[in-house]
Structure formats: structure tokens, C-alpha cells
C-alpha positions as CSV (number, residue, x, y, z in Angstrom):
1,X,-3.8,-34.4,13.6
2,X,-4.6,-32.4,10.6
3,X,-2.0,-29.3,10.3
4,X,1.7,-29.4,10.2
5,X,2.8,-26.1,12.0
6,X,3.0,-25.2,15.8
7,X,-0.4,-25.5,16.9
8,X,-0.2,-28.9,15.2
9,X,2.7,-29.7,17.0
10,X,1.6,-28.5,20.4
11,X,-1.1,-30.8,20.5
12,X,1.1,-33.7,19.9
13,X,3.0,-32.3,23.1
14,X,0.1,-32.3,25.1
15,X,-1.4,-35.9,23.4
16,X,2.6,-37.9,24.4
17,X,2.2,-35.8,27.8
18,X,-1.5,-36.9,28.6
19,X,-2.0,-40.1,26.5
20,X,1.7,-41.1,26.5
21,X,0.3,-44.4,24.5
22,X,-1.6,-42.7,21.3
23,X,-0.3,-43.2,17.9
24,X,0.1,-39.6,16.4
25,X,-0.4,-39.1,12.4
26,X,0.3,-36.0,10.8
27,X,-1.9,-35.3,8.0
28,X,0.2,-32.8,5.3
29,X,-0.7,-30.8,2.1
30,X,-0.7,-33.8,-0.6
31,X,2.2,-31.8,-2.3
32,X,4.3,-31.7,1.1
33,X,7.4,-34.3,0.9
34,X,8.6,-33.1,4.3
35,X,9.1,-35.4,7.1
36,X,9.6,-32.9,10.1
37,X,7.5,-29.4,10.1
38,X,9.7,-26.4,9.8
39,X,12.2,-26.0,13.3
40,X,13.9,-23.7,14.6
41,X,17.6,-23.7,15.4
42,X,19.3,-20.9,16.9
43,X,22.2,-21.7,14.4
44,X,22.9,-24.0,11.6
45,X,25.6,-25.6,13.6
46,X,22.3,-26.8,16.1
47,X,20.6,-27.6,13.0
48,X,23.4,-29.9,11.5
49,X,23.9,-31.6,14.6
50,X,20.2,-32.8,15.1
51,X,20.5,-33.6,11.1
52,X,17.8,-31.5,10.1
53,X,17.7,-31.0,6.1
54,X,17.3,-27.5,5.5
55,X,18.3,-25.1,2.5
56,X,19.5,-21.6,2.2
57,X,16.1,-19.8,2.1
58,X,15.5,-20.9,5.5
59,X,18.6,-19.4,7.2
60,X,18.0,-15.6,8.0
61,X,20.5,-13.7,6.6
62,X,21.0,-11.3,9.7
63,X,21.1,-13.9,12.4
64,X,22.1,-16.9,11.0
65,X,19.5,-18.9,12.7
66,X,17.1,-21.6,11.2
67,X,13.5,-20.9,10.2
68,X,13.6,-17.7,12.6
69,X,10.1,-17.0,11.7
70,X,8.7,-20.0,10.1
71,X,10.1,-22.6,12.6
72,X,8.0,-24.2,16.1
73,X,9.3,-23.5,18.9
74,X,8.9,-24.7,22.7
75,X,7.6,-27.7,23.3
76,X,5.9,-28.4,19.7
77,X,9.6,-27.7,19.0
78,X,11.0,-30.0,21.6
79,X,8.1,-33.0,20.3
80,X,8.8,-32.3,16.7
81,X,12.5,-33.0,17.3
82,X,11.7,-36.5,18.7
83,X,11.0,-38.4,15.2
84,X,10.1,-41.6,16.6
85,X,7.0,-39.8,18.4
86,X,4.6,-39.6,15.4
87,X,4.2,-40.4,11.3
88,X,3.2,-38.6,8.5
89,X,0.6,-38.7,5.9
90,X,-0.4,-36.8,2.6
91,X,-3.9,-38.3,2.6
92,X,-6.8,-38.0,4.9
93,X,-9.0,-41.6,5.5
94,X,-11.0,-41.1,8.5
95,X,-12.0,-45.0,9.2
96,X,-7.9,-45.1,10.5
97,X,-8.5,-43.2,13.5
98,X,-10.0,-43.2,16.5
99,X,-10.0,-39.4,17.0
100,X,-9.1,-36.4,14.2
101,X,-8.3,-33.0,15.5
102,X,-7.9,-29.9,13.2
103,X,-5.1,-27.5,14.0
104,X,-4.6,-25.4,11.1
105,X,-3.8,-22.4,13.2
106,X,-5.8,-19.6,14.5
107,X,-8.4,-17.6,11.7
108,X,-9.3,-14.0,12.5
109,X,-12.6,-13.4,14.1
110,X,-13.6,-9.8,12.7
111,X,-16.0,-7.2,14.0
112,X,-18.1,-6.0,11.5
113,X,-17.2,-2.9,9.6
114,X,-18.9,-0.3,7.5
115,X,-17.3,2.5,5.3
116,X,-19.2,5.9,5.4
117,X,-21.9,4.6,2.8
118,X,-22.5,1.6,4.7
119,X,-21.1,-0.9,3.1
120,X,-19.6,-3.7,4.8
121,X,-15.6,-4.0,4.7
122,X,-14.7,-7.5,4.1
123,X,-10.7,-8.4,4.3
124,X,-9.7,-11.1,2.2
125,X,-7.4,-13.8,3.8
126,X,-4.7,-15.3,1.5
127,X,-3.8,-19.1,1.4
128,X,-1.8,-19.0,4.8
129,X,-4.4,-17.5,6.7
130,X,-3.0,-13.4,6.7
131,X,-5.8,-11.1,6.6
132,X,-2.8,-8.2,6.6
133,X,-0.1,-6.5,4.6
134,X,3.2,-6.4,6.4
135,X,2.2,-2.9,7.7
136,X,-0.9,-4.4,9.4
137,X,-3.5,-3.1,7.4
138,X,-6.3,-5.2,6.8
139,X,-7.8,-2.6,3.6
140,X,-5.3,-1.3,1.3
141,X,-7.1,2.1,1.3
142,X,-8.2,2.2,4.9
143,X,-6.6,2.8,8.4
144,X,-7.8,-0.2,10.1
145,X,-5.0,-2.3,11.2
146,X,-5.3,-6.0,12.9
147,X,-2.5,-7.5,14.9
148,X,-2.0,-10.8,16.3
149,X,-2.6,-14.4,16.0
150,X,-5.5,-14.4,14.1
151,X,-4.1,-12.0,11.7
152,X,-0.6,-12.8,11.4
153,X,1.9,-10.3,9.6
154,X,3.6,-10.8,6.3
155,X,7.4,-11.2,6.5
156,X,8.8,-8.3,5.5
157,X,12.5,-6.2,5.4
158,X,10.8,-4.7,8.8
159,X,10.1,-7.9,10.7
160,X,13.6,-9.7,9.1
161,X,13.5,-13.5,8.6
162,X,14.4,-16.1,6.4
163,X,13.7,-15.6,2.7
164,X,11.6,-19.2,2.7
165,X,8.9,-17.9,5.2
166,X,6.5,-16.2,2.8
167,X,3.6,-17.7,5.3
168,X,2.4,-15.3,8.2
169,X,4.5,-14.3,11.0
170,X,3.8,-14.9,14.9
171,X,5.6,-14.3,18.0
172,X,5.8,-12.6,21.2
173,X,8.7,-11.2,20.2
174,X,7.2,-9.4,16.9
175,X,4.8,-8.0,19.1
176,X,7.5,-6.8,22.0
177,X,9.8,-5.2,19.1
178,X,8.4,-5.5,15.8
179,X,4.7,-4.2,15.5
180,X,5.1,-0.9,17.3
181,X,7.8,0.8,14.6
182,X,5.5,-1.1,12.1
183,X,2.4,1.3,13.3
184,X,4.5,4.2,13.8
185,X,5.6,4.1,10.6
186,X,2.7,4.2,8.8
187,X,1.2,6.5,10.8
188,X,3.8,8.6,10.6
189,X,4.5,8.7,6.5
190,X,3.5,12.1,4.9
191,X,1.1,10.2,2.3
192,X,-0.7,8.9,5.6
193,X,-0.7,12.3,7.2
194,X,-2.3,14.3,4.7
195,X,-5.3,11.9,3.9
196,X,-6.0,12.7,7.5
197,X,-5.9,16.3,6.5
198,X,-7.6,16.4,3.8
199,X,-10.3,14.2,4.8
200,X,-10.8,16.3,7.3
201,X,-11.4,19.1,4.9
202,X,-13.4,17.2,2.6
203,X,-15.9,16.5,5.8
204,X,-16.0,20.1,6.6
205,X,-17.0,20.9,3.3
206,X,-20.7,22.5,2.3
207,X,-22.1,22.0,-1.0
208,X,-21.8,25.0,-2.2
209,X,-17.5,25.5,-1.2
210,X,-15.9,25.8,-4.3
211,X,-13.9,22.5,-5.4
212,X,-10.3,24.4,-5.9
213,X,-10.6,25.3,-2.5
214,X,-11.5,22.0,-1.0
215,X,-8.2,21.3,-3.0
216,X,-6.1,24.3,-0.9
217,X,-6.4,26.9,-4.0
218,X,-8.5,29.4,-2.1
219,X,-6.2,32.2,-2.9
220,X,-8.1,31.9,-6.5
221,X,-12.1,32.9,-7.6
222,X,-13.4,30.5,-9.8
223,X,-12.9,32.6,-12.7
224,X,-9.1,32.7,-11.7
225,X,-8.7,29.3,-11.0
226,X,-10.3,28.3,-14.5
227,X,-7.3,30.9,-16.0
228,X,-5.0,29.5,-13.8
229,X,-6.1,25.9,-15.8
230,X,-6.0,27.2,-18.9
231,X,-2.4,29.0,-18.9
232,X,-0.8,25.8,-17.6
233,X,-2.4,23.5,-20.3
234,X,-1.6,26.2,-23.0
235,X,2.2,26.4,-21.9
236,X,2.3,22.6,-21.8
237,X,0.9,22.7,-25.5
238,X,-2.4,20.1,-24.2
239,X,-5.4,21.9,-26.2
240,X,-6.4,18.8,-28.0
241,X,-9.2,18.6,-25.4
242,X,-12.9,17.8,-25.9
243,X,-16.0,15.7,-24.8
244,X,-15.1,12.7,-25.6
245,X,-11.3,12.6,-24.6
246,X,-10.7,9.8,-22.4
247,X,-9.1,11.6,-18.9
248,X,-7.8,10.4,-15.7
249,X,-6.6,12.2,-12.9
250,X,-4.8,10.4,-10.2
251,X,-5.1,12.1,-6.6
252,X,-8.0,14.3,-7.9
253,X,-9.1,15.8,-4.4
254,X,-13.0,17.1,-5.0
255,X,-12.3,17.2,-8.7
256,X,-11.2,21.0,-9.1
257,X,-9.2,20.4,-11.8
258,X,-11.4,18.0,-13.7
259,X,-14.5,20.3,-13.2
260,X,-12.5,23.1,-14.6
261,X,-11.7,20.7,-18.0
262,X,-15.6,20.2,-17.8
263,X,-16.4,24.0,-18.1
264,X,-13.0,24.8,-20.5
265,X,-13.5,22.3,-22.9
266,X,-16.5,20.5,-22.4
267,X,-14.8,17.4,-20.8
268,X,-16.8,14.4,-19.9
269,X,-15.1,10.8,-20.3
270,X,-13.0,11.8,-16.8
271,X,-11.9,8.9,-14.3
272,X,-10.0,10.1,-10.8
273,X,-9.0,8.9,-7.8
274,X,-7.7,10.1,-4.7
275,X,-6.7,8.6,-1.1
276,X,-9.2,11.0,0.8
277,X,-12.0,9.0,0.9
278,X,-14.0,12.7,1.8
279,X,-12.6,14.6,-1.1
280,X,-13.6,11.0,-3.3
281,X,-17.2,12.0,-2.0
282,X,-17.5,15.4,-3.4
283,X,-16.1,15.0,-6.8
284,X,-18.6,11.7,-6.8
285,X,-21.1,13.7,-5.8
286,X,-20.6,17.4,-8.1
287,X,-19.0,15.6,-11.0
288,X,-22.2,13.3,-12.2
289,X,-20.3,12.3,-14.9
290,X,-17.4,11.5,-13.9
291,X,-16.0,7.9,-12.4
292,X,-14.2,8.4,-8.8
293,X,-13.0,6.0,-6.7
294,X,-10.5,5.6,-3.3
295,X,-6.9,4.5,-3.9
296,X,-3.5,5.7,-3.7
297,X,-1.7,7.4,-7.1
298,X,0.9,4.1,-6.8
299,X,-1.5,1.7,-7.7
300,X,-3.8,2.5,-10.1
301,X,-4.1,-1.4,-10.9
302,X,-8.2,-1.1,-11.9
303,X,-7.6,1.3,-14.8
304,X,-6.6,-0.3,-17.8
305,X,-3.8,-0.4,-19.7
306,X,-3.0,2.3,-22.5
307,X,-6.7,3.1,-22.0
308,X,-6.3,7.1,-21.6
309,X,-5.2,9.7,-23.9
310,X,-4.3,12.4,-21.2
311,X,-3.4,11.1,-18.0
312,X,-2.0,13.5,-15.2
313,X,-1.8,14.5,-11.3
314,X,-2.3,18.0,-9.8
315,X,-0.2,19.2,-7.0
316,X,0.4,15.4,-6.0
317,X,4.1,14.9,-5.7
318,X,4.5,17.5,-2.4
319,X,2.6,14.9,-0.6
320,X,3.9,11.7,-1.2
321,X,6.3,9.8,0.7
322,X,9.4,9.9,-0.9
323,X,10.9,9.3,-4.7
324,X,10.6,5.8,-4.8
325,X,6.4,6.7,-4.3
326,X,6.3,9.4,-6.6
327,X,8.0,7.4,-9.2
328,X,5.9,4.4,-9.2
329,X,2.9,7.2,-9.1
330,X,3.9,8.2,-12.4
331,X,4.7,5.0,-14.1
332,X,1.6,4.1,-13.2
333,X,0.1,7.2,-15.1
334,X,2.2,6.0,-18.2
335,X,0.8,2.7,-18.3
336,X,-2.6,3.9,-18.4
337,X,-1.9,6.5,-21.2
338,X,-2.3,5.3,-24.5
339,X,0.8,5.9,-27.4
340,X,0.5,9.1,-28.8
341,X,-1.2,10.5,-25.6
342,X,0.2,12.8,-22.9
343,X,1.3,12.3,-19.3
344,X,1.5,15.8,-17.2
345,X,3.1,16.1,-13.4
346,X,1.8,19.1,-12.3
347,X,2.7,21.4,-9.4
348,X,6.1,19.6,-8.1
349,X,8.7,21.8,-5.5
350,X,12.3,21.8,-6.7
351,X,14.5,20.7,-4.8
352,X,16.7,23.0,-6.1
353,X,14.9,25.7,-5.0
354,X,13.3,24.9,-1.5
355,X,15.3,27.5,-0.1
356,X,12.8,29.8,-1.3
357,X,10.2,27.9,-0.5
358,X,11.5,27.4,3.4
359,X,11.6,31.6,2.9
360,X,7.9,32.0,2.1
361,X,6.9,29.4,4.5
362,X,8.7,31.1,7.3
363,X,6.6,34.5,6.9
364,X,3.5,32.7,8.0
365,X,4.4,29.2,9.6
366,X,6.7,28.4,12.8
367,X,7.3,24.9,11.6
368,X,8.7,23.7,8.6
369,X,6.6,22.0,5.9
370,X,6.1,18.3,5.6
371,X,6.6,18.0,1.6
372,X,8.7,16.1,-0.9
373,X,11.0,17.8,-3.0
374,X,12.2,16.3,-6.0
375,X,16.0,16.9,-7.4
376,X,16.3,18.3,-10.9
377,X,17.8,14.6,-12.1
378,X,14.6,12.9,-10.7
379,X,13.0,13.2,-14.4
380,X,15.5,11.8,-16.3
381,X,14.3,8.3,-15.1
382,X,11.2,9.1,-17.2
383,X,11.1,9.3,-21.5
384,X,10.4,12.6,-23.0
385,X,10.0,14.4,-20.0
386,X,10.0,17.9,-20.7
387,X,10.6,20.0,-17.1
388,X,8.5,23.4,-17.2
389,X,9.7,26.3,-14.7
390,X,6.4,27.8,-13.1
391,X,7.8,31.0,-12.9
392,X,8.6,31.5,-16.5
393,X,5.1,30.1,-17.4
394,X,4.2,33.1,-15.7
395,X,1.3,31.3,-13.4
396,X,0.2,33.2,-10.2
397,X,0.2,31.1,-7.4
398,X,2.1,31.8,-4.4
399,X,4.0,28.6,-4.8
400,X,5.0,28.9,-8.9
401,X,8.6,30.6,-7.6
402,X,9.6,27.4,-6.5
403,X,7.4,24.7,-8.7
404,X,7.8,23.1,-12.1
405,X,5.4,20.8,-13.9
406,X,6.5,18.2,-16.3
407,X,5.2,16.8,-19.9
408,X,5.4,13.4,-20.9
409,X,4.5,12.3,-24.5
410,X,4.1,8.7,-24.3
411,X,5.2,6.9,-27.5
């Protein structure tokens, strides 16, 4: 039998049950020096007494028992206990057996997929067979999720578990208590919920709707939201601006603020990137020269390092999920910002001040708003970050009472 996990093992139940005479070989990874397959035991005190060798890793932390996750159970459990039923082997020659049977475990069988240009999506499926993260997503930028055995979940602070299972994780019981909060969750985090949105206002879209509106500004004319540009750049002391600057803009919507840099100062070399696959579309599509692509502002992994010299979001912050986002958002803006260049947050509520924000809101909205707020103290994490009050800047938006924007120079 060539595998050494629980479908393995429930074959070698049914082969002592039906052919109570067969000799059973195990056929293991050449590097494997175990003897048993991982088991579980409800406690270490089960474990001890049935002498199974086991170390820390595999004891979960919460419940005490043995390979919760990682472990056989039921009868490939109850045949793997019995040592004297089968051997091992690390090496595979075919002219020993009458009969070899391949139980690796299950692979997923996909239905094919297409994004809106028609290209196929293809998950990729990591050495122990997962096709998902440990939210179920099988596309880090998509919301297409694929549960059960063929997919398998990644171990995660969500599903619990021994620290030594870092191979998929099956169950009924995942499924009964684990999966639904899993999908709720994501569903349900603000990042996730205003994608949705805003793809939905990306679709809607003409040609011709300006791209600050796509991007919620439609209190501004063009002419206004170009001043609107200018005035914050000006106050944030970035004019060093021309064709050939090297920009990137992480969550650039349809490219508003990029397309305003365009007419400004003549800016060409501009990269973005946005989770809205819709709003991705547009800028790809008015900004020819221009580089845009789908991906969330935590991972900017395809860009370089130290490869820009102003690197910046846009009214970003409000919608991510919480500081621990936002923060990774931003290093991720310093990494790709070359010494000497500049790093600029944009359009961030204060915490500080969301009590004027929840007043405003409540003149035209029943329910509250679903947007971070960031405390004062948040920036000091960050070098050289210089905190700009929107008010005193004197910019016009409804929102500047109660926003700042902040100015990195990176070193």
C-alpha cells in the first residue's frame, strides 16, 4: 500500500477484514523513519500506555490530546495500533508484490473556472495536497472557496490543533463546527465587504463617469478634484513629480488619483493595484500607460523591492480590517519605496475624532458606518511619520474635519 495516512490505513482494515491472510507493506516517503502513521489519542496518558513515541508538537495545546488533527482515526486507527498487522518500507520494488494499491488521499476534482476576461483560474495545490488557505479560499484575490476532502483546510488558530500538523485538515467535525465561522468570517470582514461594493460600482460604470467618482469623490468636478490633488501634495511638500517618476499606488480604485498625477505633472511610470477586480478594469482600461493589477494593499509581494520613489494609498485605511491590516499595508508601501523616496497615507479617520464623524453620518444615514479608525499612537509604529490634520490643510471634502494623512520619508 503506497501512502501512510488514513486512507492508507483504512484499506489495511478492510484487506485483514476481507483477506485476513495478506501480507501488508507500507510504502513511506524515503525520508520518513516512522514506524506507525500519526494516531490519535484522546490524551497522552492513552498515548503512553499503548507506547506510542510522540513529541510536543503533536499534543494540542487546548485539549491535550494526540495528533488531534493529524492523527487516523476509526478503524485505520484501530488497524494501525495493531503493529504486528503490517511492515514498512521507504522504497518502492514492484516485482515483491502481488498487488500495489495507491492511497495517497483524496485530490480535488475542479470545475473549470474563468475570470471576467476569460482566463482560466487554476489553484495550485501544495505538497500535502491543499488547494486552500485556512479561510477556504482557493485564489488569494477571488471569492471562490472549496471545502472538503479533496480540498482539505490549512491548520490554523481557527481550526486549533497540534503545532506538528502543518498537512491539511479533515474531519466531520471541522465541517459540523469549524468551516461555517471560517466562511462567515471572511465574508463578513470590512475589506471583503467593500470589494463587493465597489465592484459593484466599478460594473455600473460607463466610459465616460469620471474616475474620482467611481472612487466615491462625486461631490468634486474634475477641475476640483485635480485642486483637491494638488493642495494635498503641496501641504505634504511631494512636488518633485514628473514623467519619469517611478509611482505606485496601492488600492488605486479606477485610478482617479493616478490620472490626476498624469494631467498635474505629466506622470507616466505609475503601477496600482486594488482588490476590486471592476475598478482594476477601468484604470486598465483609461490609464494606457499605466500597469494595474488585482491584489490586496497587504501583499504587494510582485512589486519589487526599493523599486519606487513615491509610493502611497488614497482613502485606503477606512476600509481595511483592522490595525494589524492597515499596518502590514503600509510596510508593504515602505518596502517598495526606495531610500530617499516618500511614503504618503492619505485620507485616514481619527479615531480621536469619530465623534464627529458619527455626527455627520447621522444627518444622512440610519446606520452607523463600517470603517476603521485609527488611534493617534497608531503612527508611531512607523519612522518619520509626519501626521497632517485635514482640516488645517484646509482641503474641502466633507470628511477632512475628521481625517489626517501621513508622510513618510523613507531613509
Amino acid at each position: 500500500v503506497v501512502g501512510f495516512s488514513h486512507s492508507a490505513f483504512s484499506i489495511g482494515h478492510l484487506l485483514q477484514k476481507h483477506h485476513p491472510s495478506a501480507n501488508i507493506t507500507y510504502i513511506k516517503q524515503p525520508s520518513s523513519t516512522r514506524t506507525q502513521p500519526r494516531i490519535y489519542f484522546p490524551s497522552t496518558d492513552a498515548a503512553n500506555q499503548n507506547r506510542y513515541v510522540y513529541e510536543s508538537i503533536d499534543v494540542d495545546p487546548d485539549t491535550g490530546r494526540v495528533h488531534r488533527l493529524g492523527g487516523v482515526r476509526g478503524d485505520a486507527r484501530t488497524f494501525a495500533l495493531s503493529k504486528d498487522s503490517y511492515q514498512t518500507s521507504n522504497v518502492l520494488n514492484p516485482d515483491d508484490y502481488n498487488h500495489i494499491i495507491v492511497a495517497c488521499g483524496f485530490r480535488m476534482r475542479m470545475v473549470p473556472m474563468f475570470d471576467r476576461n476569460g482566463v482560466e483560474l487554476c489553484p495550485e495545490s501544495e505538497w500535502s495536497g491543499s488547494s486552500v488557505n485556512s479561510e477556504g479560499r482557493l485564489f488569494p484575490h477571488h471569492q471562490i472557496y472549496g471545502f472538503g476532502l479533496g480540498a482539505g483546510l490549512h491548520p490554523s488558530q481557527e481550526t486549533g490543533g497540534e503545532a506538528g500538523c502543518t498537512r491539511r485538515a479533515d474531519g466531520i467535525w471541522l465541517y459540523q463546527y469549524t468551516v461555517g465561522s471560517i466562511i462567515r468570517n471572511s465574508l463578513k470582514q470590512r475589506s471583503t465587504e467593500w470589494m463587493r461594493i465597489y465592484n459593484r460600482i466599478g460594473l455600473s460604470a460607463m466610459r465616460s463617469t469620471p474616475l474620482h467618482h467611481v472612487g466615491g469623490y462625486n461631490m468634486f468636478s474634475q477641475q476640483e478634484w485635480d485642486d483637491q490633488v494638488r493642495m494635498l501634495l503641496d501641504k505634504c511638500r511631494i512636488t518633485n513629480l514628473d514623467p519619469s517618476t517611478p509611482i505606485f499606488e496601492s488600492g488605486c480604485g479606477g485610478g482617479a488619483f493616478l490620472d490626476s498625477l498624469r494631467r498635474l505633472y505629466g506622470c507616466k511610470a505609475v503601477e496600482g493595484c486594488d482588490q476590486a477586480s471592476a475598478c482594476v478594469d477601468i484604470a486598465d482600461r483609461r490609464l494606457e500607460s499605466g500597469v494595474f493589477w488585482v491584489g490586496d494593499a497587504s501583499d504587494l509581494s510582485r512589486v519589487p523591492n526599493a523599486s519606487k520613489e513615491f509610493s502611497f494609498m488614497f482613502g485606503v485605511t477606512p476600509y481595511l480590517n483592522d490595525e494589524d491590516h492597515a499596518e502590514r499595508a503600509i510596510n508593504e508601501l515602505i518596502r517598495i519605496t526606495k531610500s530617499g523616496g516618500v511614503i504618503l497615507i492619505a485620507e485616514n479617520n481619527n479615531l480621536e475624532r469619530k465623534h464627529i464623524s458619527d455626527s455627520i453620518r447621522r444627518r444622512t444615514h440610519t446606520l452607523p458606518s463600517n470603517h476603521l479608525f485609527l488611534p493617534s499612537s497608531f503612527w508611531k509604529r512607523f519612522l518619520n511619520a509626519e501626521v497632517l490634520d485635514h482640516a488645517a490643510l484646509g482641503l474641502k471634502n466633507p470628511m477632512a474635519p475628521y481625517r489626517n494623512s501621513v508622510v513618510m520619508k523613507k531613509e
